[in-house]
C-alpha positions as a printed Julia matrix, in Angstrom:
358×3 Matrix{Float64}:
 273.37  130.71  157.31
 275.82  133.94  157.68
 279.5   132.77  159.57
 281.51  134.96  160.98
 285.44  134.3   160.62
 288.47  135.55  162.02
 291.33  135.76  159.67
 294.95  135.66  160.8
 297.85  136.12  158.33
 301.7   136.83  160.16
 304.08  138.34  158.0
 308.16  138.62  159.3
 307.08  142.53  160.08
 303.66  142.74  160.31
 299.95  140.78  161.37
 297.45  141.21  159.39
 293.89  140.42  160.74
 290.58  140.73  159.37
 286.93  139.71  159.8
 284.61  138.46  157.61
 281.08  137.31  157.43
 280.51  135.52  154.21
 282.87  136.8   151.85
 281.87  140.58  153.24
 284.79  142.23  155.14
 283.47  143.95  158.4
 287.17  144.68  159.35
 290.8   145.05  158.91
 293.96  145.78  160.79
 297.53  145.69  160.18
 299.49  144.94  163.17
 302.98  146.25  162.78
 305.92  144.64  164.53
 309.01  147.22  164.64
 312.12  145.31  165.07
 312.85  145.85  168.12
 310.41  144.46  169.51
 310.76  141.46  167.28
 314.02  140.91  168.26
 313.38  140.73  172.0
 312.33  136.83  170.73
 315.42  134.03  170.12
 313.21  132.06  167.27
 309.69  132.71  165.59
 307.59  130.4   167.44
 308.42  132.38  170.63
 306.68  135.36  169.03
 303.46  132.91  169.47
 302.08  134.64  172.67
 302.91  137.68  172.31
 301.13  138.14  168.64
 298.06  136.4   170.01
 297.61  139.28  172.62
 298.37  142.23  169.88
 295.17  140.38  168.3
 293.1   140.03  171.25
 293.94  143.57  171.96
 292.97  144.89  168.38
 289.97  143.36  168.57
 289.03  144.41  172.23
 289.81  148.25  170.69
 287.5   147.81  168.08
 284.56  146.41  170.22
 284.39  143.34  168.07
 282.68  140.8   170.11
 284.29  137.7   169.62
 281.4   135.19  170.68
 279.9   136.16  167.08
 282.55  134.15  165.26
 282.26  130.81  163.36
 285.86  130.02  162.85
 289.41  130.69  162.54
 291.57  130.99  158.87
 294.87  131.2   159.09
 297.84  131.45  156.59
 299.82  128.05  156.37
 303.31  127.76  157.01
 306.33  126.05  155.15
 304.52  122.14  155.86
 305.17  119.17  154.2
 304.15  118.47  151.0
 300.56  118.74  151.16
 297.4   118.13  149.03
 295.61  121.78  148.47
 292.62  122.39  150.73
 291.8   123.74  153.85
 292.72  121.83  156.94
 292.22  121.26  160.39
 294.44  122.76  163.06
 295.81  119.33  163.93
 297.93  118.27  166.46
 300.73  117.13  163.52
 300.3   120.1   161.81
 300.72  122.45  165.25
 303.88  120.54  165.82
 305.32  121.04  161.71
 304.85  124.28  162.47
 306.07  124.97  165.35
 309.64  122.66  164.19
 309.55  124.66  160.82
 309.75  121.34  158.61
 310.69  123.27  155.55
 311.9   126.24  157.05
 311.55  129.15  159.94
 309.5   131.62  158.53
 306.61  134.16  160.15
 303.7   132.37  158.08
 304.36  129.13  160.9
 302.63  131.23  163.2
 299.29  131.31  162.04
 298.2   128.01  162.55
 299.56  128.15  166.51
 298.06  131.6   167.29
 294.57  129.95  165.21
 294.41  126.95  167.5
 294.46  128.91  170.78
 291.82  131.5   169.74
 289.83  128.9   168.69
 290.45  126.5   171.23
 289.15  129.45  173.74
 286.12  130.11  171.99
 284.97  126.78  171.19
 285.07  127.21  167.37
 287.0   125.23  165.0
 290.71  126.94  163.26
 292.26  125.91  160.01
 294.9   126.64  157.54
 293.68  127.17  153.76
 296.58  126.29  150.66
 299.78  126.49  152.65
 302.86  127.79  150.34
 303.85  124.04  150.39
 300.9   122.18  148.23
 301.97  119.92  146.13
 300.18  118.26  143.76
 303.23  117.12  141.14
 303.03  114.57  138.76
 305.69  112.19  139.11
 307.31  112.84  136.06
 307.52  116.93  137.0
 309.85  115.94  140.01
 312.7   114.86  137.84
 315.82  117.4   137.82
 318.17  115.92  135.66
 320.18  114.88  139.33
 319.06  111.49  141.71
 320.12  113.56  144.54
 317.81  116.72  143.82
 313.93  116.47  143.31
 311.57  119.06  142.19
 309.49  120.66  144.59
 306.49  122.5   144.5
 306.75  125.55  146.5
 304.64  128.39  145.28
 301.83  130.66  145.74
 299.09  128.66  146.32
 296.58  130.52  148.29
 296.24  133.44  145.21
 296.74  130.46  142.36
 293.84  128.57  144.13
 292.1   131.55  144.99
 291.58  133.09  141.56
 291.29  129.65  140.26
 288.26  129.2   141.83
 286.72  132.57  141.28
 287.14  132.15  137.13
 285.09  129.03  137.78
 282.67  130.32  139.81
 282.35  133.77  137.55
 281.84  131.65  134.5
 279.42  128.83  135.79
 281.56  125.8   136.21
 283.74  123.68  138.53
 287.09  124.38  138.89
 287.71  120.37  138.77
 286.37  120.71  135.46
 288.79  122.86  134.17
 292.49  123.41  132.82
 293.68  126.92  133.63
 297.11  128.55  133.61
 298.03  130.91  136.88
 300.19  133.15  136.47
 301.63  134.89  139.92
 303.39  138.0   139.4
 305.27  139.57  142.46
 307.97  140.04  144.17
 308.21  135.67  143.46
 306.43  134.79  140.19
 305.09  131.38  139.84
 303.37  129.66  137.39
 300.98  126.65  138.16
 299.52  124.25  135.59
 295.58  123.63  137.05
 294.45  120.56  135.87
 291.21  119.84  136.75
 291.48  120.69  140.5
 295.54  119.6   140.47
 298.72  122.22  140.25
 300.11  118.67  138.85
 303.46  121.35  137.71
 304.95  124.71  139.27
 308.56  125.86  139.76
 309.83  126.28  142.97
 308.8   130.17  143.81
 310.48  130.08  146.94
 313.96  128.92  146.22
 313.58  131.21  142.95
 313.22  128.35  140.25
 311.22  129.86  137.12
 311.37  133.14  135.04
 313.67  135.92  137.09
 311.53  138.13  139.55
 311.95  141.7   140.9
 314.02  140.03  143.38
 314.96  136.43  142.55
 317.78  135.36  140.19
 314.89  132.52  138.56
 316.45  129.57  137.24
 320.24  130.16  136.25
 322.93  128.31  134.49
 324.32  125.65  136.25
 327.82  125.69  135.27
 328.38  129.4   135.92
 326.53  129.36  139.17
 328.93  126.52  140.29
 332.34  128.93  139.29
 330.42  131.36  141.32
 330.04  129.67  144.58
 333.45  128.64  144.91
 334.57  131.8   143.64
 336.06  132.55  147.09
 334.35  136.01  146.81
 331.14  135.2   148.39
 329.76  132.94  151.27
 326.91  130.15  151.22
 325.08  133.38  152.93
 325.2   135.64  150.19
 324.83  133.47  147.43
 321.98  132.46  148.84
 320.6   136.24  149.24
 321.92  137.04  145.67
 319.06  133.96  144.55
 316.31  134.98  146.97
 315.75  138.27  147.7
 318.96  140.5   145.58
 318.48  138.75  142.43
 316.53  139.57  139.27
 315.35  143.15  138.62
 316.98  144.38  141.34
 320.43  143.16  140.46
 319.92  145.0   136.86
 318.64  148.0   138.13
 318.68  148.52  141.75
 314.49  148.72  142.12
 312.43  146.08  142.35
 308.82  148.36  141.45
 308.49  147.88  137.85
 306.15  151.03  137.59
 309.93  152.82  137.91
 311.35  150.94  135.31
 308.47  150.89  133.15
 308.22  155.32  133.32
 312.4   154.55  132.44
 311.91  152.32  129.36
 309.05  154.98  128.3
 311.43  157.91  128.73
 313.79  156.01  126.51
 316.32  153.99  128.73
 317.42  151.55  125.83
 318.99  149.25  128.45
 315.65  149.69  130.6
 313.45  148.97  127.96
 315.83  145.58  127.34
 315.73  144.51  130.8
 311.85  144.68  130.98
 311.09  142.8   127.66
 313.67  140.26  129.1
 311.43  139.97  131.98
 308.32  139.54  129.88
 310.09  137.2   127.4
 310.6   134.72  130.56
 307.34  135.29  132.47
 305.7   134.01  128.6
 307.87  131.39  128.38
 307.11  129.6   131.62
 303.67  129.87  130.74
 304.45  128.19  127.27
 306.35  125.52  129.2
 303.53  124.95  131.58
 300.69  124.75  128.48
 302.74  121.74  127.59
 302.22  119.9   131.07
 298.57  120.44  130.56
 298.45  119.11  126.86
 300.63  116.55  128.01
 298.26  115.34  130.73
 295.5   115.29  128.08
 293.82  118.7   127.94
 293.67  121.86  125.85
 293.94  124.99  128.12
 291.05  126.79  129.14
 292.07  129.9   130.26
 295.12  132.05  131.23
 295.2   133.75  133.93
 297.4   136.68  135.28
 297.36  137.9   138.91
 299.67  139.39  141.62
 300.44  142.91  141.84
 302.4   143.08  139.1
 298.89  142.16  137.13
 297.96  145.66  137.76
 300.09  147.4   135.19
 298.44  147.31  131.78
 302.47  146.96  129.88
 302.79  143.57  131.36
 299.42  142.4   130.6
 299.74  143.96  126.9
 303.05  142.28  126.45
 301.96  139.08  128.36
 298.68  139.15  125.44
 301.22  140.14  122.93
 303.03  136.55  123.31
 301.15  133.71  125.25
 296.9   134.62  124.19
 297.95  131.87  121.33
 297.41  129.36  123.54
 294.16  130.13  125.14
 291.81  133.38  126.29
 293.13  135.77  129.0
 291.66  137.14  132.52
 292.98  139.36  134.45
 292.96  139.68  138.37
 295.07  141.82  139.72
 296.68  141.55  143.23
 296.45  138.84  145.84
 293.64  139.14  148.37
 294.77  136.75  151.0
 292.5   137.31  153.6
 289.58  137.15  151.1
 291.39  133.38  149.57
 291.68  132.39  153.6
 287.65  133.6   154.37
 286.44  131.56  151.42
 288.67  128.05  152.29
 286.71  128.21  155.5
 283.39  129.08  153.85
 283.84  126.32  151.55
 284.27  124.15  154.7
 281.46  125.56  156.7
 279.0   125.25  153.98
 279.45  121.86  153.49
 281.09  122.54  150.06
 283.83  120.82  151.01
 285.46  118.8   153.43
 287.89  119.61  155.67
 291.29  118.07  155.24
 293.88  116.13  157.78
 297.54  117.26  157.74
């Protein structure tokens, strides 16, 4: 049987919608937001209404005839800590989103704006591998501090995503498996995929990890302590220096490593430096997350690099260069979200899996 589903993905700027039937996109629009108009609303969940009718109208303009679809897939918002899966637009998880549990961000939306498009056309809506999975081991949530736990927060729609294509592509269940993701944007996050489980990850969001073209990555305690009561900066800006100013765009004022890379080439000594730093720590979380998997009792299967940063043939050859030690490498370059969203709710539809409860 062919479904037809409606994918919905907010972004702070932007809402991207797309249909598919099977994995086969039949459309795709980007809905852009200019500020303005964005700023007409006090908080993000008042934005619900007046996304849902840029959609409807979209649609309506394309003479897409919305009594053909199946379902609804939306991106997840910041949740609780949540088993991966695709889930059901549930009354608890409409009202986490709506409060922002772990935060106010555009990605909250989805799930609302799902519920009442589906809710209208008699067709179920869900949420596929919200940022907020977690899957942990207990012994991965120890910081070295009583007071502050570990968190997974991370990119688990593309991790999951790709995770299950490998399998797929090479005849076998992802459950089966022990695979290394590697993220690579403008957060980098690397999950340890033990047989169906990210049972380890750094905390993407809050820029825990390797450094990123705009995250700081994990940083010295002691210095980042001096800093922040410094006097020079406020609980504001430190924050933006960790998330969003930090890593390659501290050093060198870009975040798009193709610039940097065409720098290093040209001979920029102190270019070339700062991107084989960036490599160095990208490798090394992946070394440190091989060890959670041979620690849990398993040999890695694969590597895997995505993300868009995935696309540029330096990093891979430099990734190869110092991590294909510890097991084979694949490549998949990018993150296709709306694809990752279309197959959670294929998966349910099918009867491949079962849908989850928030």
């Amino acid at each position: 049987m062919s479904y037809r589903i409606l994918i919905i993905n907010p972004g702070s700027t932007s809402t991207k919608i797309s249909v598919y039937e099977g994995e086969k996109e039949l459309l795709s629009e980007t809905i852009r937001h200019p500020a303005a108009e964005i700023n007409k609303y006090a908080t993000i969940p008042d934005q619900e209404d007046f996304r849902k009718q840029l959609i409807l109208k979209t649609l309506k303009d394309e003479n897409f005839d919305m009594s053909t679809l199946s379902a609804v897939s939306c991106r997840g918002g910041l949740l609780k800590p949540m088993h991966s899966g695709t889930y059901t637009t549930s009354p608890a998880l409409l009202e986490d989103s709506r409060k922002g549990v772990q935060g106010q961000h555009a990605c909250n939306l989805g799930a609302l704006i799902g519920k009442e498009i589906g809710d209208e056309l008699g067709i179920p809506s869900f949420v596929v591998d919200p940022p907020t999975v977690d899957e942990m081991m207990p012994i991965s949530r120890y910081s070295g501090l009583p007071c502050i736990r570990r968190r997974s927060t991370f990119h688990a729609l593309n991790q999951k995503a790709v995770a299950h294509r490998y399998a797929k592509e090479h005849n076998a269940r992802y459950e089966d498996l022990n695979l290394l993701v590697c993220h690579m944007g403008g957060g980098i996050s690397v999950g340890a995929h033990c047989h169906g489980e990210v049972i380890d990850t750094s905390n993407a969001l809050d820029g825990e990890g390797p450094f990123t073209p705009e995250r700081t990555g994990s940083l010295p305690g002691d210095q980042l302590v001096t800093l922040c009561f410094s006097g020079k900066y406020t609980e504001a800006e430190i924050r933006k220096m960790i998330t969003g100013r930090g890593g390659l765009v501290a050093y060198a004022g870009s975040t798009d490593m193709r610039d940097l890379l065409k720098e290093a080439e040209q001979g920029n000594k102190k270019m070339a430096e700062l991107v084989d730093a960036f490599h160095y720590q990208i490798a090394k979380e992946i070394g440190a997350q091989a060890v959670s998997l041979h620690r849990h009792g398993g040999k890695v299967d694969q590597i895997i690099l995505t993300g868009g940063i995935a696309y540029g043939k330096e990093t891979v050859d430099a990734l190869t260069d110092m991590v294909s030690w510890i097991a084979p490498i694949t490549v998949y370059p990018g993150e296709d979200e709306m694809l990752a969203l279309a197959q959670g709710a294929l998966r349910v539809l099918s009867g491949e899996e079962t849908p989850r409860n928030y």
